[in-house]
C-alpha positions in Angstrom: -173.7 -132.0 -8.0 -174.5 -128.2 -8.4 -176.5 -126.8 -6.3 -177.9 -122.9 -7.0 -178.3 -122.0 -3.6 -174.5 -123.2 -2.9 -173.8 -120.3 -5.0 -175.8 -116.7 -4.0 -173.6 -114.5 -6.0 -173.7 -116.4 -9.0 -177.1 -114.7 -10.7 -177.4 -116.5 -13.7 -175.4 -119.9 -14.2 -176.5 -123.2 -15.3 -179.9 -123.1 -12.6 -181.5 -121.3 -15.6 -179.0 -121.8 -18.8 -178.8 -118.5 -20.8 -176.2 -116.3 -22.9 -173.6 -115.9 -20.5 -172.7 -116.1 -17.0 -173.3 -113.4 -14.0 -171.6 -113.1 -10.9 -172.0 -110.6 -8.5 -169.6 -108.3 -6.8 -171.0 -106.1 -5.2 -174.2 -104.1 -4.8 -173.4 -102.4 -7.8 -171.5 -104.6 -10.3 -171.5 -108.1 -12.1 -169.1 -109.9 -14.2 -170.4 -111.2 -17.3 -168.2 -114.1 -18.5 -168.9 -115.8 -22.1 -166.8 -117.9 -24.6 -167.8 -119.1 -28.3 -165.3 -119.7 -31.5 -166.0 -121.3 -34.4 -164.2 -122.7 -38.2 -164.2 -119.8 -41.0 -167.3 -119.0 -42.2 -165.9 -116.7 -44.8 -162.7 -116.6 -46.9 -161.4 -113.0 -46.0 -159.5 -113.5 -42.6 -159.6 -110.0 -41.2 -163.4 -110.4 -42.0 -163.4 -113.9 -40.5 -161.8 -112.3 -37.0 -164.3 -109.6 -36.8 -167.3 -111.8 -37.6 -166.2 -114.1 -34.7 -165.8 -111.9 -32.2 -168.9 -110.3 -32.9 -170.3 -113.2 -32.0 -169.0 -113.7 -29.0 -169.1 -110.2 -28.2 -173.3 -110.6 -28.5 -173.9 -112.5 -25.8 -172.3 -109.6 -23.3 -175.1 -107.5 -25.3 -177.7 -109.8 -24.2 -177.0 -109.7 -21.3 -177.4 -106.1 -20.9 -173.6 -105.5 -20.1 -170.4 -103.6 -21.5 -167.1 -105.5 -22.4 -164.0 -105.2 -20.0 -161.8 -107.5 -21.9 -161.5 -110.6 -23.9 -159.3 -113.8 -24.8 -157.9 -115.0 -28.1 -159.3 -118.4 -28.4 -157.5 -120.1 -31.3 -156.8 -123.8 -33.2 -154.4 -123.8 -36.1 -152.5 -125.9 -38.4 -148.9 -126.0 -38.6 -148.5 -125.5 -42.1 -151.1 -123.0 -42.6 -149.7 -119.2 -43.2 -149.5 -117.2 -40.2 -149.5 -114.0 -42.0 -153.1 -115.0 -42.2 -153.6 -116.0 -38.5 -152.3 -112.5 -37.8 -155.2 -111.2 -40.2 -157.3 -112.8 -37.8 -156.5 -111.6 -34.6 -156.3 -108.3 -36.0 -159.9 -108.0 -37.4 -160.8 -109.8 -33.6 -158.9 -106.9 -31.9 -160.1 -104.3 -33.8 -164.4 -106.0 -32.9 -163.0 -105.6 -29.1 -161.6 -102.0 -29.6 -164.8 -100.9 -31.2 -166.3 -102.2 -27.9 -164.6 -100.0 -25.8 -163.1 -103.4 -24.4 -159.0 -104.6 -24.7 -157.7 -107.6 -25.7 -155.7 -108.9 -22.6 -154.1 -112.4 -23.6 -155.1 -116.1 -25.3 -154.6 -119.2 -26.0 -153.2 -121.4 -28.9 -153.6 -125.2 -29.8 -152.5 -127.4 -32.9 -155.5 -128.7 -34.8 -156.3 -129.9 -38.2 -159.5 -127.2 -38.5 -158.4 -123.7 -38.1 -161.1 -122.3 -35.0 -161.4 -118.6 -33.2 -163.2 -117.0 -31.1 -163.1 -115.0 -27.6 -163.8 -115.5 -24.0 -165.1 -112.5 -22.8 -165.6 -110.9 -19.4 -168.0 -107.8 -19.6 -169.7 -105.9 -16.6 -173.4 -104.9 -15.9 -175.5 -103.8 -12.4 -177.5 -106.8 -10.6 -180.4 -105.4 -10.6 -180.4 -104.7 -14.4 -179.8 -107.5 -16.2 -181.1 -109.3 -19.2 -182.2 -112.6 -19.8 -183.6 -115.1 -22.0 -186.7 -115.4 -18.9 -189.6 -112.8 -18.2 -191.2 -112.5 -21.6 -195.0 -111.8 -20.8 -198.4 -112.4 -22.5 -198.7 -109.4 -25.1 -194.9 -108.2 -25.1 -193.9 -107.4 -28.7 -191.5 -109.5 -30.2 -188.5 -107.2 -32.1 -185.3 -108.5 -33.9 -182.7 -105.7 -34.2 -180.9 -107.8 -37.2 -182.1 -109.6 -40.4 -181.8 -113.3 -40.6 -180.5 -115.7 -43.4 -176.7 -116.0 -42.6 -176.2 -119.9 -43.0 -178.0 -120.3 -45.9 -175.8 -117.2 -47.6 -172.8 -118.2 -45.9 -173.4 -121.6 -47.4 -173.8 -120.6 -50.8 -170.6 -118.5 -50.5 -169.0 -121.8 -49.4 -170.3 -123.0 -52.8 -169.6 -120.5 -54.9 -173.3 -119.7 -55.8 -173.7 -116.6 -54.1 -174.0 -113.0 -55.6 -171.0 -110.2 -54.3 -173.4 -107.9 -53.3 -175.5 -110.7 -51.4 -172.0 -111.7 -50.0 -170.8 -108.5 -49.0 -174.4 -107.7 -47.2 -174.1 -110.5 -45.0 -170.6 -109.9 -43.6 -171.4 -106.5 -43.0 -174.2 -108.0 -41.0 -172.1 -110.3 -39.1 -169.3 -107.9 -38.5 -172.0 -105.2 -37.0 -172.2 -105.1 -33.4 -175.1 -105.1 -30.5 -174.0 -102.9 -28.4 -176.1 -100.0 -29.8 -179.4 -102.3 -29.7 -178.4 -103.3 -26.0 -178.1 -99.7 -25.0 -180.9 -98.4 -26.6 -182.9 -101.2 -24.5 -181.4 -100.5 -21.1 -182.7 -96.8 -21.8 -186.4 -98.6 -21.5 -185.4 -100.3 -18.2 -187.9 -102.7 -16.9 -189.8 -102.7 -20.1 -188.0 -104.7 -21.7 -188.8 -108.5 -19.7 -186.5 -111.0 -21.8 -183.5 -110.7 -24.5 -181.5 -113.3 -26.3 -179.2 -113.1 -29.2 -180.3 -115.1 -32.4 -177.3 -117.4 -33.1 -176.7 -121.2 -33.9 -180.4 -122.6 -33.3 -181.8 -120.3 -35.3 -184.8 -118.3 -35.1 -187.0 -120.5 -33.8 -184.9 -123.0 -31.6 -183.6 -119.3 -29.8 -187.3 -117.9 -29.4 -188.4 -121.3 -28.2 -185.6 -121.1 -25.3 -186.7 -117.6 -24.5 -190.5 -118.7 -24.6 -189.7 -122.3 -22.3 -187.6 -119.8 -19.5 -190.6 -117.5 -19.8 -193.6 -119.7 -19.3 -195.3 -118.3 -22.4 -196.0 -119.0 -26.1 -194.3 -116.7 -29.0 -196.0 -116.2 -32.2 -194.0 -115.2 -35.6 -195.9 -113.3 -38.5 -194.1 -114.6 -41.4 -194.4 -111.3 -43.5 -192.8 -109.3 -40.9 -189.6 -111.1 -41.1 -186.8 -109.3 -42.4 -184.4 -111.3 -44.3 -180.7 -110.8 -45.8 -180.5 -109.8 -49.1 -180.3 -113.3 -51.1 -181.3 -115.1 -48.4 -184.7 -116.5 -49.9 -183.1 -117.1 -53.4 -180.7 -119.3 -52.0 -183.2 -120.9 -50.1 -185.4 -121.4 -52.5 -182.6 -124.0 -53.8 -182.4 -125.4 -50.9 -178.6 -124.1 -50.4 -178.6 -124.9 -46.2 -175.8 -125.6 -43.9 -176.4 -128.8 -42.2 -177.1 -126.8 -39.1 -180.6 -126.0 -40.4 -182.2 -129.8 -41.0 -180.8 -130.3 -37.4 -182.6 -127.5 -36.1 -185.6 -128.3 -37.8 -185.2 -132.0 -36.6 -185.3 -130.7 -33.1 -186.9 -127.7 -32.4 -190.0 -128.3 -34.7 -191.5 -130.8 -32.4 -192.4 -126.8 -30.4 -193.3 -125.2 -33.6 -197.2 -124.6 -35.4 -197.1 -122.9 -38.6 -201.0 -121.4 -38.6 -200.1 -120.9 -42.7 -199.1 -123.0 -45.9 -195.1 -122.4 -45.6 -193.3 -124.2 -48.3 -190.2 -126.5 -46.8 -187.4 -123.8 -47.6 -189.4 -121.3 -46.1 -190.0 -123.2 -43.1 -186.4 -123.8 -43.2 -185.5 -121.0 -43.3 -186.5 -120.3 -39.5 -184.2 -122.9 -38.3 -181.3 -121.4 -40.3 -178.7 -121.2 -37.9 -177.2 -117.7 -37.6 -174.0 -116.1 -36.7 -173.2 -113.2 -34.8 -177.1 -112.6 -35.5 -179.3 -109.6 -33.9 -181.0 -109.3 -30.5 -184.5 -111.0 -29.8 -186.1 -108.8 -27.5 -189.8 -109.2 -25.4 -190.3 -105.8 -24.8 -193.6 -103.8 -23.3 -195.6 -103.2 -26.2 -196.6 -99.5 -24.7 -192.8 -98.9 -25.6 -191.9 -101.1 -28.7 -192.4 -98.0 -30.6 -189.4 -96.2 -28.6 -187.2 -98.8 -29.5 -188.1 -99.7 -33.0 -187.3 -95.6 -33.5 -184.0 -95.9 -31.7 -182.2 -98.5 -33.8 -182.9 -100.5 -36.8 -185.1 -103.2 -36.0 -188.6 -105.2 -36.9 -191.5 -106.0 -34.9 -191.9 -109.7 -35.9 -194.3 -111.1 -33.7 -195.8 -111.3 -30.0 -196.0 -113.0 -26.7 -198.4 -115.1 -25.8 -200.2 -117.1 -23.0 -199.7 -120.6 -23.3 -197.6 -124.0 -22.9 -193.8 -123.2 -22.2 -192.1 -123.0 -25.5 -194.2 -123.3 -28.0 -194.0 -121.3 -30.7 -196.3 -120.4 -33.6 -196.2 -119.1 -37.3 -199.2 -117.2 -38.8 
């Protein structure tokens, strides 16, 4: 059985599950080590590529590291073209490049549901990493991306969702963290907890961040930003089933304080990919970082039960 204290130099492994893996080397460096791949969530391959290796690419960014290098990770059909698996990888390599990291090698098996992603090694210093722990009472809470990717994703599935709409959530996808995780190491131990916003949506990745934490989290609604399209498509109810899973699961932690109507109480379970950072940050120096990148101060820590989480 594992044991923690077997294992000094590993700093953050399942003892307290988060975004990635640390290891220490030395009194200077540790290895980040992450993997995540997924089906297409978008026709376009090249776009495809880049979206999931965003995403992998995130958690790194939460963790306060850089990327070293990263792994193909990759299920496809035999009779599929691979003139468009090549599209793939390229828009992957081309997410890793724009990291400053190098794709070093991969892996390939046969399956019926074309799947890719990356395992990524990244680096950061011991004593400065991130993690989903350490939010405190009165932190502020700021998203660095705006949320509503399944629900748009889903409609483009459908064919109900506008170009413009379409083309504003791949950009989203495709757009790194690595400017919002360097603009929060420049606020050191300010910032006390970060996560990335992915598959549990909203609320099922602030309530992980709140449960590690030992606090509450409290949303205001209004301060959300969301996707352009994302509460039309909502409105009809267009969800992947991701979202009523979430819901299922993570609402037994969640208080809405206000009259929410079910698709926009949905909408916070809405699982995302490659979403923004979710950052507890000191709020004596919110301000810095809400003027250093593009992000929204959405709500605030509070003192209370582990993990809930409330919506005023």
């Amino acid at each position: 059985m594992f044991q923690a204290k077997d294992y000094p130099s590993l700093l953050v492994g399942l003892a307290a599950p988060d975004d990635a893996a640390v290891y220490q080397l030395n009194e200077s460096q540790a290895i980040i080590s992450t993997v995540d791949f997924f089906p297409p969530v978008v026709d376009d391959a090249y776009e495809f590529g880049a979206i999931a290796a965003a995403n992998a690419l995130s958690d790194v960014y939460a963790m306060g590291g850089e990327v070293l290098f990263a792994l193909n990770l990759v299920a496809w059909r035999d009779d599929l073209d691979p003139s468009l698996l090549t599209e793939i990888l390229r828009g992957g390599a081309d997410k890793v490049k724009e990291s400053g990291g190098a794709v070093a090698g991969g892996h390939t098996v046969t399956d019926q549901e074309p799947k890719y992603g990356l395992a990524v090694t990244g680096i950061v210093h011991p004593n400065h990493i991130f993690t989903k722990g350490g939010a405190r009472a009165g932190d502020s809470i700021i998203l660095t991306k705006p949320l509503g990717t399944g629900t748009i994703t889903t409609a483009i599935k459908r064919g109900e969702c506008d170009a413009a709409d379409a083309r504003g959530c791949v950009d989203s996808m495709m757009k790194l963290n690595r400017e919002a995780s360097r603009a929060a190491k420049k606020l050191g131990e300010a910032v006390h907890a970060v996560t990335d916003i992915t598959g549990f949506g909203l609320i099922g990745h602030a309530h992980e961040m709140a449960h590690l934490s030992e606090c509450a989290i409290r949303f205001n609604f209004e301060s959300l930003p969301w996707l352009g399209g994302a509460q039309n498509y909502a409105r009809q109810l267009i969800f992947p089933g991701g979202a009523e899973r979430n819901e299922a699961f993570y609402s037994q932690w969640a208080t809405f304080e206000r009259g929410l109507e079910l698709w926009e109480r949905r909408l916070m379970f809405d699982p995302q990919t490659s979403g923004g950072l979710l950052l507890a940050i000191d709020s004596a120096r919110a301000e810095e970082f809400l003027h250093a990148v593009p992000s929204w101060k959405i709500g605030e820590v509070l003192e209370g039960a582990g993990g809930a989480i409330f919506v005023r």
